[in-house]
C-alpha positions as CSV (number, residue, x, y, z in Angstrom):
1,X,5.5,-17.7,20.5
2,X,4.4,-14.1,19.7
3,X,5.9,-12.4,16.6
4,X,7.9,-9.3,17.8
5,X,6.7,-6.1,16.3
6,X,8.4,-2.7,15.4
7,X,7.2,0.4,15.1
8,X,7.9,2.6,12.2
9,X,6.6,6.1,11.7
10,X,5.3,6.6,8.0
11,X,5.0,10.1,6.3
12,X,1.7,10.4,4.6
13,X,-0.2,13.4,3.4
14,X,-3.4,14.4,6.1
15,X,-5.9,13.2,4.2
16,X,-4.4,9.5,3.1
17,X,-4.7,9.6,7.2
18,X,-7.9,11.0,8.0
19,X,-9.0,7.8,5.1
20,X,-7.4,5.4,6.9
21,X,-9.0,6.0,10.5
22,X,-12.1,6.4,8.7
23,X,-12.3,2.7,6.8
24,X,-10.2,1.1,9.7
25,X,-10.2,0.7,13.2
26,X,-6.2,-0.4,13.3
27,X,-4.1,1.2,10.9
28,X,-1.5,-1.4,11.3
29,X,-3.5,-3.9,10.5
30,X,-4.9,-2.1,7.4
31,X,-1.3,-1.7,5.8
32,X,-0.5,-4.8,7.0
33,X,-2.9,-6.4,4.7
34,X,-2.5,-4.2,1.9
35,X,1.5,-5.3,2.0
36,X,0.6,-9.3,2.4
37,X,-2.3,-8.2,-0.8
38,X,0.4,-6.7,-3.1
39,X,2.7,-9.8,-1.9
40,X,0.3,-12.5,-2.3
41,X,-1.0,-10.8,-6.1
42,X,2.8,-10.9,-7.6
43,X,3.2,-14.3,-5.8
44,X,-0.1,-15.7,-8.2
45,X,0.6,-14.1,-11.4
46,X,3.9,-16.0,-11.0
47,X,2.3,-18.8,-10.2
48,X,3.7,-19.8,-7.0
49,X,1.0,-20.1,-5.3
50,X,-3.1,-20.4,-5.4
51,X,-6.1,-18.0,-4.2
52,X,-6.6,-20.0,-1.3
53,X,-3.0,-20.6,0.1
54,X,-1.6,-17.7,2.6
55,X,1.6,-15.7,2.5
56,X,4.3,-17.5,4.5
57,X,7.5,-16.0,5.5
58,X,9.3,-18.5,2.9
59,X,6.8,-17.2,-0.1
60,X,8.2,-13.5,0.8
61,X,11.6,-14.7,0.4
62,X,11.0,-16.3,-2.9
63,X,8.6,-13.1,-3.8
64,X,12.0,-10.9,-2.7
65,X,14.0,-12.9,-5.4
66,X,11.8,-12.0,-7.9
67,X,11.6,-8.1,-7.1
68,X,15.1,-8.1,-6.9
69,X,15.3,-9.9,-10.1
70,X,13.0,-7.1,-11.8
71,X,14.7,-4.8,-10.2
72,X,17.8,-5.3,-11.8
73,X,16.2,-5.4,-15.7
74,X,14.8,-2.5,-15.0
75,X,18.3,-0.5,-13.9
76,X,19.7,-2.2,-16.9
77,X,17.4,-0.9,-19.8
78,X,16.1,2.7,-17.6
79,X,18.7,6.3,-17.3
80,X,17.6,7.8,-14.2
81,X,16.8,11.3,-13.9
82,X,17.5,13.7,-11.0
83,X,14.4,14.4,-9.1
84,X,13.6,18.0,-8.3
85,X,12.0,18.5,-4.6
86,X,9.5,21.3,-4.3
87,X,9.6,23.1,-1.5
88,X,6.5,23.2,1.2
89,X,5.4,26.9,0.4
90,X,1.4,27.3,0.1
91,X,0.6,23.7,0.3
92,X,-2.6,23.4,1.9
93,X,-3.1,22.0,5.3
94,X,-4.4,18.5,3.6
95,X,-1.6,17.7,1.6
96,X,0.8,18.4,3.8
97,X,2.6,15.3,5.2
98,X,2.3,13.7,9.1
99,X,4.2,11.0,10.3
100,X,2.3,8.2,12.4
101,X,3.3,5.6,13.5
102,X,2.8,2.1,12.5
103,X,3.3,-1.1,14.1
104,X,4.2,-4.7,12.0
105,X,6.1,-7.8,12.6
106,X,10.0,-7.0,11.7
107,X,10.1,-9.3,8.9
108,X,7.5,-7.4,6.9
109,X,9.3,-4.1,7.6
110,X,12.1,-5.6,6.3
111,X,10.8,-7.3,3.3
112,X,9.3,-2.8,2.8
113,X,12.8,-2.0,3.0
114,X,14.0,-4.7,0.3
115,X,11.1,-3.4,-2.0
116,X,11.5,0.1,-1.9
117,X,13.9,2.1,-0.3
118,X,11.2,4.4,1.2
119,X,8.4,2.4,3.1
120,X,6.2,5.8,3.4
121,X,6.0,6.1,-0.5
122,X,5.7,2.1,-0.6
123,X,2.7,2.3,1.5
124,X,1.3,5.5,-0.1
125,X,1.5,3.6,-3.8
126,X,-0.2,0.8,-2.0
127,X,-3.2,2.7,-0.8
128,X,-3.6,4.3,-4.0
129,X,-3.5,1.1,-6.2
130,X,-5.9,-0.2,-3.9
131,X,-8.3,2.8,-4.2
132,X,-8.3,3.0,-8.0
133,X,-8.7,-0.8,-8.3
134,X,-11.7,-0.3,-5.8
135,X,-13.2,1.9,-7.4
136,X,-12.5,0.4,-10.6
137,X,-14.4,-2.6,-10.3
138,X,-17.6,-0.5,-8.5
139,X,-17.8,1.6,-12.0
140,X,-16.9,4.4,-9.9
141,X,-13.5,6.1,-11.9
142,X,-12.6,5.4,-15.7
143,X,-8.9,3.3,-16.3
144,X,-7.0,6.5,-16.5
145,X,-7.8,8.8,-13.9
146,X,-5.1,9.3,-11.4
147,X,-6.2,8.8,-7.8
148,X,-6.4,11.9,-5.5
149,X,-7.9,13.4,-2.6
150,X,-11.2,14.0,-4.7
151,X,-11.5,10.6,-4.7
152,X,-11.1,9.5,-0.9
153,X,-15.2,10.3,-0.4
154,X,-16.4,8.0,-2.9
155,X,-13.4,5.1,-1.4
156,X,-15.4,5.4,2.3
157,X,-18.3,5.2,1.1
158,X,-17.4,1.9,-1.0
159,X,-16.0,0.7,2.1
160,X,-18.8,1.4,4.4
161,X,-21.1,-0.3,1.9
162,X,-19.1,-3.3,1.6
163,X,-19.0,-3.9,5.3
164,X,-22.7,-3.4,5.7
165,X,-22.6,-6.2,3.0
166,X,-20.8,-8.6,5.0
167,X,-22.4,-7.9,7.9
168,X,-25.9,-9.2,6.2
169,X,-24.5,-12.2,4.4
């Protein structure tokens, strides 16, 4: 029995796009995996599961507990501040935002929903942790840089070379 799918448009800036199409054929299936990656990371730091096992839909339940569990510590001990929304005046043509969209089964869009309230900015954080760690590990940034659009040339690159890489091997 096939999984039904939804689609669901995410806002991203131009150039998170234009890296996506450029390190992946199917940008479904790229933020698919980088949702099941954040899921299946939480899911071994707690322990509740190993390297080698996969995410089930039973494991996101159990991971949703936990979020919401966190979730509530952190409303308990945090004041929340107003945010203050600039407005879209001489913003270049790269950071301005495009909605695409995405296709994933319904339960992962729901389990987005359940972890943060926007899935565009979920997504966004997602593809940024991923670049930093990245190019973390390849020497590439130092621990405290914060990620940006400067850094998207070295990303493809890393990508490219690691998919030469597993061509070979």
């Amino acid at each position: 029995m096939k999984k039904k799918k939804k689609s669901v448009s995410l806002n991203l800036e131009c150039w998170m796009w234009e890296l996506v199409e450029q390190i992946e054929t199917n940008r479904s299936k790229f933020f698919r995996d980088l949702l099941l990656e954040k899921i299946k990371v939480e899911l071994i730091n707690e322990k509740l599961m190993t390297e080698t096992d996969t995410v089930s839909e039973l494991l996101v339940e159990v991971y949703l507990n936990i979020i919401q569990y966190k979730r509530k510590l952190m409303t308990a001990t945090t004041d929340r501040k107003p945010i203050r929304r600039l407005g879209m005046k001489n913003v270049s043509e790269d950071l301005r935002k495009k909605a695409i969209s995405i296709h994933m089964e319904n339960w992962l869009w729901d389990i987005a929903a359940k972890i943060a309230p926007n899935r565009s900015v979920l997504f966004k954080d997602l593809l940024l942790q991923k670049m930093k760690k990245d190019l973390l590990i390849a020497g590439m940034v130092k621990e405290n840089v914060i990620i940006g659009q400067e850094h998207a040339e070295q990303f493809v690159k890393l990508t490219a070379a690691r998919k030469i890489n597993k061509k070979v091997s």
